[in-house]
C-alpha positions as CSV (number, residue, x, y, z in Angstrom):
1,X,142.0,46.6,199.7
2,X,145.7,47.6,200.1
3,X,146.5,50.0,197.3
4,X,150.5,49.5,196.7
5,X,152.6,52.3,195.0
6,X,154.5,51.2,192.3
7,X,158.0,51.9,192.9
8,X,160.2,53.1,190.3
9,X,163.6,52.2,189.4
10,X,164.8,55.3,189.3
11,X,162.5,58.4,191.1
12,X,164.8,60.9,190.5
13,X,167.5,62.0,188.5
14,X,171.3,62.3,190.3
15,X,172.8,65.3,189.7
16,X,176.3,65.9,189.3
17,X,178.5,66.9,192.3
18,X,182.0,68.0,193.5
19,X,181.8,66.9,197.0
20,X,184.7,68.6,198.8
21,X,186.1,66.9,201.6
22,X,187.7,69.7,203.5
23,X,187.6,73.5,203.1
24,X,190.9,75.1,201.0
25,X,191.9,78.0,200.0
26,X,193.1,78.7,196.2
27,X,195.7,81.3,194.7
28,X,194.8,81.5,191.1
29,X,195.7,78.1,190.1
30,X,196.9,75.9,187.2
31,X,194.7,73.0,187.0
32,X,196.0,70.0,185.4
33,X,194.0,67.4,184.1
34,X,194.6,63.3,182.9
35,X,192.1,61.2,181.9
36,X,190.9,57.8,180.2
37,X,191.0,58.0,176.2
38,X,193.0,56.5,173.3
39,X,196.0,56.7,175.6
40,X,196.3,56.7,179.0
41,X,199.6,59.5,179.0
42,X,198.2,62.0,179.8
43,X,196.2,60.0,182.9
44,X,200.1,58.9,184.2
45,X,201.6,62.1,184.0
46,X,198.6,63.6,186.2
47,X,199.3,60.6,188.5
48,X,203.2,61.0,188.7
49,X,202.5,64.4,189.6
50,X,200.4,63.8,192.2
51,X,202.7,61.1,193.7
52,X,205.9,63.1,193.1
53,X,204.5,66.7,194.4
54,X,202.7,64.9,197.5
55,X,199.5,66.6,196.4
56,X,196.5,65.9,198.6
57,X,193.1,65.1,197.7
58,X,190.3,67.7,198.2
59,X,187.2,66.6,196.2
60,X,185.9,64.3,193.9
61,X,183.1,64.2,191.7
62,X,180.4,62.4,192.0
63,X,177.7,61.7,189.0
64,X,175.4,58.5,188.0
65,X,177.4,58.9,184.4
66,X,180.2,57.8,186.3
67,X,180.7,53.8,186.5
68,X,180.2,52.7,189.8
69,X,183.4,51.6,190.4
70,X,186.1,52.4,193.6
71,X,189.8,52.1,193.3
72,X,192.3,50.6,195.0
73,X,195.2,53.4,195.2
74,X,197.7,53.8,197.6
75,X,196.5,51.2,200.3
76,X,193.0,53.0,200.1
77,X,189.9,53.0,198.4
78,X,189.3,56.2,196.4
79,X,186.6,57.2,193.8
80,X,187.7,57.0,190.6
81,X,186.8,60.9,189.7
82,X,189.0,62.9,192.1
83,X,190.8,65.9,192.8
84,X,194.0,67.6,194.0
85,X,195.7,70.2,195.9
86,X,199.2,71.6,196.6
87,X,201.9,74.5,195.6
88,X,199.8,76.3,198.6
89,X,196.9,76.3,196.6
90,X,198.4,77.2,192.9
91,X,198.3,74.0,191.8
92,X,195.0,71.8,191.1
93,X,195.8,68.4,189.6
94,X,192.3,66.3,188.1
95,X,192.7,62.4,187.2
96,X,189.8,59.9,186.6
97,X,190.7,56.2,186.1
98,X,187.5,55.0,184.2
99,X,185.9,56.1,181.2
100,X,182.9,58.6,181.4
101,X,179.6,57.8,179.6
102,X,179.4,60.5,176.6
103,X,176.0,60.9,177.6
104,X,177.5,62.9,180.6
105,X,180.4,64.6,179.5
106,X,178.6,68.4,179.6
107,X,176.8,67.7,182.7
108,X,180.1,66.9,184.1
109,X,182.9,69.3,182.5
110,X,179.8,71.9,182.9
111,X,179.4,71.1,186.5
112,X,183.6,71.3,187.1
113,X,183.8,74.5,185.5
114,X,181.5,76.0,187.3
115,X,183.3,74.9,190.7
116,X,186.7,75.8,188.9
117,X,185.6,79.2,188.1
118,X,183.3,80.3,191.5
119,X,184.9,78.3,193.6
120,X,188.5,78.1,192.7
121,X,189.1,80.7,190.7
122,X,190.7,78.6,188.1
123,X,193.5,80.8,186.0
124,X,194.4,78.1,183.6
125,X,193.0,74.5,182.6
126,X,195.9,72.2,181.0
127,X,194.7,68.8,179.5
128,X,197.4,66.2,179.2
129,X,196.7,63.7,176.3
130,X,198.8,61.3,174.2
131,X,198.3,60.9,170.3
132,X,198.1,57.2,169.9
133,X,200.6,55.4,167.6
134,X,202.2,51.7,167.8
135,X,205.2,51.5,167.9
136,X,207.7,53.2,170.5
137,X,207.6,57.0,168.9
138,X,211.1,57.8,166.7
139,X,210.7,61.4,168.3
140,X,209.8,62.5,171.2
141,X,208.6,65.6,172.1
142,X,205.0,67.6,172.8
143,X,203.4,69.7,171.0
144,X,200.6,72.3,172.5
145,X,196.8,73.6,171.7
146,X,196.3,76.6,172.4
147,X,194.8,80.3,171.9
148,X,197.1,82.3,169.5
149,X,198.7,84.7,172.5
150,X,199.3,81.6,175.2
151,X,201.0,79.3,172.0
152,X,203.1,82.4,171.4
153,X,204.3,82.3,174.9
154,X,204.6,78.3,174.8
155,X,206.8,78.6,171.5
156,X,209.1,81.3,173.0
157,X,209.6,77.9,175.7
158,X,210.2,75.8,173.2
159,X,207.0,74.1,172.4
160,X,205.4,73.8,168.8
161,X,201.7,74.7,168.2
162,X,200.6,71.4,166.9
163,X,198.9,71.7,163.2
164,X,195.8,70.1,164.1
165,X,194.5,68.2,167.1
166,X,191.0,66.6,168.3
167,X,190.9,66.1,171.7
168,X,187.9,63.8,172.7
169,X,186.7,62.9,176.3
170,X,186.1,64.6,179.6
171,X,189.0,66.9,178.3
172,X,188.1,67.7,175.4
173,X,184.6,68.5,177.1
174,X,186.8,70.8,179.1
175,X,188.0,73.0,176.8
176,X,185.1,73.3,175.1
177,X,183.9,74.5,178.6
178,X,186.2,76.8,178.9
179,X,186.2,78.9,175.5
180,X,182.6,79.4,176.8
181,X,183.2,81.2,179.6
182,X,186.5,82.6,178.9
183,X,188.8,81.1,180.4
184,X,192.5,80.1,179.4
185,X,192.2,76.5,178.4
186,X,195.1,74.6,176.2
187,X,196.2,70.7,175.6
188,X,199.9,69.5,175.8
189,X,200.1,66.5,173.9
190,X,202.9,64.0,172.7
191,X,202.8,61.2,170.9
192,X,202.2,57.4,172.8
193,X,202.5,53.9,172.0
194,X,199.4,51.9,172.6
195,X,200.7,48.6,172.1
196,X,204.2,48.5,174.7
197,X,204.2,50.6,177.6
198,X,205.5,53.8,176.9
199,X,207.2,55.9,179.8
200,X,208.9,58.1,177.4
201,X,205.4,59.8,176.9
202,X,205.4,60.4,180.1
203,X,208.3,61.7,180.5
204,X,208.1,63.9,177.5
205,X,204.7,65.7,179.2
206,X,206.2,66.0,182.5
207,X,209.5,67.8,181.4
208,X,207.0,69.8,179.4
209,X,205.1,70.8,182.3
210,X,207.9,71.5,184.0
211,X,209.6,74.2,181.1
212,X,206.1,75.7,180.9
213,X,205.2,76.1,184.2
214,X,208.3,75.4,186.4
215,X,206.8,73.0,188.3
216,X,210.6,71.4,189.0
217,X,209.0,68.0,188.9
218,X,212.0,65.1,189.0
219,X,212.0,62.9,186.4
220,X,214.3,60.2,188.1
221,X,211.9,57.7,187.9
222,X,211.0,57.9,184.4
223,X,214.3,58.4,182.9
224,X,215.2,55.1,185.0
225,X,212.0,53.3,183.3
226,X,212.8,55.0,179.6
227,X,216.8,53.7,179.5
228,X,215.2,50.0,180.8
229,X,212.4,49.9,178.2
230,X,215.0,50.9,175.2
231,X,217.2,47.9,177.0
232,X,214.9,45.8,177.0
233,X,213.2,46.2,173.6
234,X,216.9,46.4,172.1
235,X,217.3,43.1,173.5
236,X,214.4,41.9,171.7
237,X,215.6,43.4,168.4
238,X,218.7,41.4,168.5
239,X,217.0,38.3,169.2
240,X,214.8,39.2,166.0
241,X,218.0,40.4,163.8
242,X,219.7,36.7,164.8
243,X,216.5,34.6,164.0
244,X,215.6,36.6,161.3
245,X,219.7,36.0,160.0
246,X,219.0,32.4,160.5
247,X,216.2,31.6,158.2
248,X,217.6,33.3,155.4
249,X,220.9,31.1,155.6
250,X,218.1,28.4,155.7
251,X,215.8,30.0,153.4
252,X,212.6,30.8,155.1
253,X,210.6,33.4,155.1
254,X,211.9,36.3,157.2
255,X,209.9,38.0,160.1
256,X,210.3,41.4,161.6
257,X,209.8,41.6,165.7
258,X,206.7,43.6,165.1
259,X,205.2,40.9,162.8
């Protein structure tokens, strides 16, 4: 008789890795980091940064608490967990463009920190996030999370501590990381519409970035998109103001454009 092993559907357990494709070399660096959450701002910015410094991927992580999913970016498939280079090494820029399986988020934030900190030498981690809201934000500007010395510094540039904050996700895993093992880790976050597309946020974290850390990032592109959308969406108002002005002479009901 032919004894048959059962085969299991899962033998062993993947472990989470940063596969690096290429050796570097790192000079203290910011790291920057935009993910998946409530808003996807802070995931833009880190992408517009990437495109608009040139950066060039060096890793990405690999975990089974990552969907198996590939990208399409750039006229080339990519993971959706990756990681990048530039400013001759002082500048490390993070995105992932799927959610992450809670289940996971210390195995993976622990598993980056530790790279960050033996293998890069991180100096400082900077989560971008956006606070969800509907409409189109009134104001715009960011506001920071921080320990009490680096929001002193961020103040003297400008930028308010916020009063209270709760950053979720592989970020928020992140910092939690880093007050661990001491290392400088803070949130810039700015308010986001989650119903219209909101380059304004975008634009708001990038020109933040770029008075905290003189990045010198242009914002061309997004100023171009922010005068379009206000455009655009006064365009709509009007059309709302004139049917709105119309059923009162016939008196209906009235309707704002946001219902």
């Amino acid at each position: 008789m032919i004894s048959i092993r059962p085969t299991l559907a899962r033998d062993r357990i993947l472990a989470t890795k940063i596969v690096e494709l290429e050796d570097q070399d790192y000079d203290r660096p910011i790291v920057i980091g935009g993910f998946v959450g409530p808003s996807i701002a802070g995931l833009i910015s880190a992408s517009y940064l990437i495109e608009q410094l040139k950066l060039h991927q060096i890793a990405h992580v690999s975990s089974q608490h990552i969907p198996p999913v590939t990208v399409f970016v750039g006229g080339k498939l990519r993971h959706p967990f990756r990681i990048y280079r530039g400013m001759n090494g002082k500048l490390v820029v993070m995105i992932c463009e799927v959610p992450i399986d809670s289940q996971g988020l210390y195995e993976i934030s622990s598993a980056l920190m530790h790279w960050l900190v033996d293998r890069v030498r991180i100096r400082e981690l900077v989560i971008l996030d956006g606070r969800p809201v509907q409409e189109i934000p009134d104001q715009r500007e960011a506001c920071c999370v921080a320990s009490q010395k680096k929001s002193e510094y961020l103040k003297a540039q400008g930028i308010e501590k916020a009063s209270s904050a709760l950053i979720a996700g592989v970020g928020g895993s992140m910092l939690c990381e880093c007050l661990s093992r001491g290392v400088e880790g803070l949130s810039i976050i700015t308010n986001a519409s989650v119903t219209i597309p909101d380059p304004g946020a975008v634009l708001t974290l990038i020109q933040t970035l770029n008075t905290a850390y003189q990045l010198n990032v242009g914002t061309e592109i997004l100023e171009e998109s922010v005068a379009q959308l206000n455009t655009d969406l006064n365009a709509v108002a009007e059309q709302y103001s004139k049917l709105a002005q119309n059923q009162g002479k016939r008196g209906e009901k009235k309707t704002t454009m946001y219902g």
